[in-house]
N, C-alpha and C positions, 0 to 999 in steps of 0.2 A: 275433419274432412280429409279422405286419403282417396288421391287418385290410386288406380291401382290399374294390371293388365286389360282385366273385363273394358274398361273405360279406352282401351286403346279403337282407335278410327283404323290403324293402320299407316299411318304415315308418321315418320320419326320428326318430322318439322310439328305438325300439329300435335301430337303425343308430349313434344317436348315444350311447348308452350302451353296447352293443356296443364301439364307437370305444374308452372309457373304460377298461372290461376289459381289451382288446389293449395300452392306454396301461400297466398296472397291471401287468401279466402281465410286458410288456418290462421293466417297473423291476427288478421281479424278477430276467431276464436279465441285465441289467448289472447288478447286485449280485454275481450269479453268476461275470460273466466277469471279473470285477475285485478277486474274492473272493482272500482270503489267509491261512492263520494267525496271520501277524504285523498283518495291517492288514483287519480287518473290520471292520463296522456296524452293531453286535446294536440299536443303536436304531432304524438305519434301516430293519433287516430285520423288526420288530416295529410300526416303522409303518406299511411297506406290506402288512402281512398284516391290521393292524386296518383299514386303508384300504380294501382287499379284499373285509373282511368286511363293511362297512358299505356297500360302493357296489354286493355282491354282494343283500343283503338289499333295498336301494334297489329294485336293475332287476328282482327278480325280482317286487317286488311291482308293479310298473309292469308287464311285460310279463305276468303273472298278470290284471290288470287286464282288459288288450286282451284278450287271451286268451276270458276269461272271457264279455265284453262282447260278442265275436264269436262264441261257443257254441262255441269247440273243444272238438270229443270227445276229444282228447288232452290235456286240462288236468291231470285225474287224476295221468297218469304223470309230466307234464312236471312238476308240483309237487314228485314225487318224489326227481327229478333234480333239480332244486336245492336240497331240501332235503338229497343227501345232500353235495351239495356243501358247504354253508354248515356241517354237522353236523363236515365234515373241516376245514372251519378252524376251528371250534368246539374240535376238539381237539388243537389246536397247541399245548403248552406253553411258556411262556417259558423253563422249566429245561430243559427238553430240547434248547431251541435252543443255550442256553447250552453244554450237556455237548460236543456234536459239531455246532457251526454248521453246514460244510461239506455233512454228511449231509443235515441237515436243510433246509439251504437245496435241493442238489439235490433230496430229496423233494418238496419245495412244491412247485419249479420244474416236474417231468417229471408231477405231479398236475396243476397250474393250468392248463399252456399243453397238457395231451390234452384235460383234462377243457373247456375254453375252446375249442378249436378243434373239437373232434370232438361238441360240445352244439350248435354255432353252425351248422356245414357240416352235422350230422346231424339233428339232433333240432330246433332251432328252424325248420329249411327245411320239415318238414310241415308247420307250423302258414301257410306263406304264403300257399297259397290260403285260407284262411281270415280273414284281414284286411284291413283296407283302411286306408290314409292315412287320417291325421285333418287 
């Protein structure tokens, strides 16, 4: 998963935390593709979901900000969407990873990188005419 120019909003704060996500999202990928029965990383796989969690909570209240700041009438819904996101890592289990890593790793994965690219390409591009560089 590569963020790339197309995926820019126009603002180098959300552009650069954006960046961060796609950075977070790929860790997860190569966890994935290098994943094993015999040779996994249940601690590494638990640090980049709290790392997720916490840099997901970071940008959305940063982009909620601008948002806000600039009177988007879609801030409402957009709240929504992040909150259902953060609500789904909210309830990742660490026993659950534990039971069936494999499963649960692919879940993250096919969740993180739709729900990231298809917020980014879909739902954050309304809000561009609505702000301006700072």
């Amino acid at each position: 998963m590569q963020w790339d120019e197309s995926l820019s909003v126009q603002n180098e704060k959300i552009d650069s935390q954006h960046r961060q996500l796609f950075s977070l999202a790929t860790q997860l990928e190569d966890l994935f593709e290098t994943y094993s029965e015999s040779n996994y990383d249940y601690d590494e796989i638990i640090r980049i979901i709290v790392k997720l969690h916490l840099y997901t909570i970071y940008h959305f209240e940063t982009e909620e900000k601008i948002l806000e700041d600039a009177g988007y009438p879609g801030l409402i819904l957009h709240k929504k969407e992040h909150q259902r996101f953060v609500q789904f890592l909210e309830n990742i289990k660490p026993d659950e990873i534990d039971k069936d890593q494999y499963q649960t790793l692919l879940d993250l994965l096919a969740f993180v990188v739709n729900w990231i690219m298809s917020h980014v390409k879909g739902t954050d591009s309304a809000y561009v005419p609505f702000i301006t560089e700072e």
